[in-house]
N, C-alpha and C positions, 0 to 999 in steps of 0.2 A: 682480587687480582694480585695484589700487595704479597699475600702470604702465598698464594701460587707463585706467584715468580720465583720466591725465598725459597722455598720447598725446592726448587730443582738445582740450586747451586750446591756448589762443592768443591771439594778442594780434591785432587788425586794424590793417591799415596805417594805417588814417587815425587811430589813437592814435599810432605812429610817426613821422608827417609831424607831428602837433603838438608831440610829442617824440622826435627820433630818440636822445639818450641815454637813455631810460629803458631798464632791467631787471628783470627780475622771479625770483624763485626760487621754483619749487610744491613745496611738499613735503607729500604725501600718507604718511599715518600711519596704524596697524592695533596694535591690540591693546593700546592703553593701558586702563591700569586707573584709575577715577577715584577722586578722592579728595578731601576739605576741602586746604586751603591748612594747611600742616604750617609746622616751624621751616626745613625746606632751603628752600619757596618763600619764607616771607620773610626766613630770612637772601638770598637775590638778590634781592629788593626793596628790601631795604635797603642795597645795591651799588647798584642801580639807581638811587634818592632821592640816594644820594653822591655820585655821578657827575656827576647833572642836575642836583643842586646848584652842584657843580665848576662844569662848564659856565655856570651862569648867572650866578654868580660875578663873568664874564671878559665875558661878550656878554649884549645881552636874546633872550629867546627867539626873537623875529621875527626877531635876527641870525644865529643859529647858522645857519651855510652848509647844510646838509639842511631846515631849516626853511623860511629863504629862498626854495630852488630848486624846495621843492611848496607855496609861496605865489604866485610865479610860474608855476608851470604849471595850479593853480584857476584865475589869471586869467586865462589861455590860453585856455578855454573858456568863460566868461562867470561863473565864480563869486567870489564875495567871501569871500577867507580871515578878515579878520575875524569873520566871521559863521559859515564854516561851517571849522572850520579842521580840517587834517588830525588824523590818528589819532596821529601822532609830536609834534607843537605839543599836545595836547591830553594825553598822557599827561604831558609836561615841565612843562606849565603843575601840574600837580597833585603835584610832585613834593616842595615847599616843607612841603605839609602832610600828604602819604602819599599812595603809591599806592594803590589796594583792594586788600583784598584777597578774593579773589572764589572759585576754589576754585587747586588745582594747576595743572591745565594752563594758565586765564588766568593764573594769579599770572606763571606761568614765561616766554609769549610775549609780557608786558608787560613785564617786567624785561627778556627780550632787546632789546626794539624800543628801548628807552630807554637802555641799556648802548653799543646800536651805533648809536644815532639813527638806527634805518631804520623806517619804519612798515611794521606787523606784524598783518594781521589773522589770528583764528584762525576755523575753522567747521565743524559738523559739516557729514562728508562724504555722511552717509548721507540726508540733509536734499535733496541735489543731484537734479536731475532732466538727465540727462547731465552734459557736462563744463565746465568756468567760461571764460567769454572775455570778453576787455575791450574795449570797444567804445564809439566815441562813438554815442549814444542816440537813439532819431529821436524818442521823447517819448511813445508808444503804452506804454512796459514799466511791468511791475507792480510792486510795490516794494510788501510790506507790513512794516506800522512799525503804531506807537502812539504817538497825537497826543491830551493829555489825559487820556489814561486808556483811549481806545477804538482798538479794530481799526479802521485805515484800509487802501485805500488810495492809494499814492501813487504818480507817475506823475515822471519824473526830465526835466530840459528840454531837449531838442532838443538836440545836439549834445554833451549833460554827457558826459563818460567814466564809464564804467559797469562794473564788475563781472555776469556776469551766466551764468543755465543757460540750460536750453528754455523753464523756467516762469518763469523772470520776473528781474529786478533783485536780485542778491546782497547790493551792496555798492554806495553812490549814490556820487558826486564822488571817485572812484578807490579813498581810502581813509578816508572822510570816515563815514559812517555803515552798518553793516550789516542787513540783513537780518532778521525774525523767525524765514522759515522755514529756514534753516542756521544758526542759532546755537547757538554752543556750548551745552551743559546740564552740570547736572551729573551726569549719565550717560554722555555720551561717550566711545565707545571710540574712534571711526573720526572722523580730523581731516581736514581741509586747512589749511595755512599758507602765504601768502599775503607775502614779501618786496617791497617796491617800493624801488626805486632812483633816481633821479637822479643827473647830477655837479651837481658835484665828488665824490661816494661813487664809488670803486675798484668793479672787479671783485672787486679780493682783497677786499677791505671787506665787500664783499653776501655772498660765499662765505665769511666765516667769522663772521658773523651768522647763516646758517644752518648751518654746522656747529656754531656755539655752542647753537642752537636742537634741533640734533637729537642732541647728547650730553647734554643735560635731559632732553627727552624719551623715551628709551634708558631712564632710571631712574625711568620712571610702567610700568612692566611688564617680567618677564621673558622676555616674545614679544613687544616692540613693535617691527615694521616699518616700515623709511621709505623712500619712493620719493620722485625728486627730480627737478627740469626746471630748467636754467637759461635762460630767454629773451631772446635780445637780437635789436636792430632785423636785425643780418647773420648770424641763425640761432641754434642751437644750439650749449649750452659743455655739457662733460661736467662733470653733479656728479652723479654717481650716488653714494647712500649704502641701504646696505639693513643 
C-alpha cells in the first residue's frame, strides 16, 4: 500500500519552471505506535532549541540561507513571507522560548525539520483520498481550516502552490499551513512526511534529514515500515528505505 500511494505522487511542471531546484523526499510510514511526547522526544527538542539557537546566534532568522530561499520562492507566486511564513521560519522563530510539545511523532518531525533546517510537514495518511501532488492552484480547491473558532472553508489563490489529493488542498503556500482533514492525531498509525528543499540545501543534505527522520521513527514501533520517493525536477534518485 506504502509504495502504491508513493507511486502516484508528483510534483507538476509548472511548480518546476517556478523552481527548477526544488526537491522533495515522501516518505510514507505503517505501523507506528502512538504515544504522548516522552523524555527521548524532548531530549531531540531540546537539540533542536540548541541548535536554532546556535544558528541565530550568527544570522537573524530571515537570513539563514533555507529561510531566505523559501521566502523567495512565497514571493514567486504572489505570497507575503512576512505574513504567511513557512513551516521551517515558523518552527525557528519559536525556538528561543520552546518548541511544543505535542505528542511523539510531532515532537520527533519538528526536531528533524529544525536540526536540518528543512521544512517538514507530517500527515496522516489514512485522511488521503488517493495520492498528494503539488501544484500551482487555479483557486476552485477546498482547503478546510478553522478561522475563529469555526469550520470554514477556504479556497487557496490562483496560481498559490498547493499541496493537494482528489478531495481537495492538503497543505496551502507549499509548506505554509496544513490541512484539517489529514492531520496528524494522536492516534495515528499510518504517516506521510513531506521533506522540501531548495538551494543552496544539498542532495546529500535532504537525504539525511530523511534518514535522520526515518531512524526515529524506526523506534515509535517494532513493525514500523517506511517507503520512500525522492523527487527532483530530472526525475527520480533512489532512496528506498523499508
Amino acid at each position: 500500500m506504502l509504495r502504491e500511494f508513493l507511486d502516484g505522487a508528483r510534483v507538476d511542471d509548472a511548480v518546476f519552471s517556478l523552481r527548477p531546484d526544488y526537491r522533495a523526499v515522501l516518505l510514507a510510514v505503517n505501523g507506528l505506535l502512538p504515544g504522548p511526547s516522552n523524555a527521548s522526544s524532548d531530549l531531540l527538542l531540546q537539540a533542536a532549541e540548541t541548535s536554532a539557537r546556535k544558528a541565530l546566534d550568527e544570522l537573524p532568522v530571515e537570513s539563514l540561507p533555507q529561510v531566505a530561499a523559501w521566502r523567495e520562492a512565497y514571493r514567486s507566486f504572489g505570497a507575503k513571507p512576512q505574513r504567511t511564513r513557512n513551516s521551517l521560519e515558523s518552527l525557528l522563530r519559536r525556538a528561543a522560548s520552546g518548541l511544543p510539545r505535542v505528542n511523539r511523532l510531532t515532537d520527533i518531525y519538528n526536531a528533524v525539520s529544525v536540526l536540518h533546517q528543512v521544512p517538514l510537514g507530517g500527515e496522516d495518511l489514512t485522511g488521503y483520498t488517493g495520492s498528494p501532488r503539488l501544484i500551482r492552484a487555479t483557486g476552485v480547491e477546498a482547503f478546510d481550516t478553522i478561522v475563529g473558532g469555526d469550520d470554514v472553508i477556504e479556497h487557496p489563490e490562483p496560481g498559490e502552490v498547493i499541496w493537494c489529493d482528489e478531495a481537495g488542498v492538503t497543505c496551502r503556500r507549499w509548506n505554509w499551513r496544513q490541512g484539517r482533514r489529514t492531520q496528524l492525531t494522536d492516534g495515528t498509525t499510518t504517516a506521510l512526511f513531506i521533506l522540501d528543499a531548495l538551494a543552496p540545501l544539498t542532495d546529500d543534505a535532504l537525504t539525511a534529514a530523511a534518514d535522520d527522520l526515518t531512524g526515529h521513527l524506526k523506534g515509535l514501533g517494532p513493525d514500523v515500515t517506511v517507503a520512500s520517493r525522492f523527487i527532483t525536477n530530472d526525475g527520480e534518485r533512489d532512496h528506498e528505505r523499508s
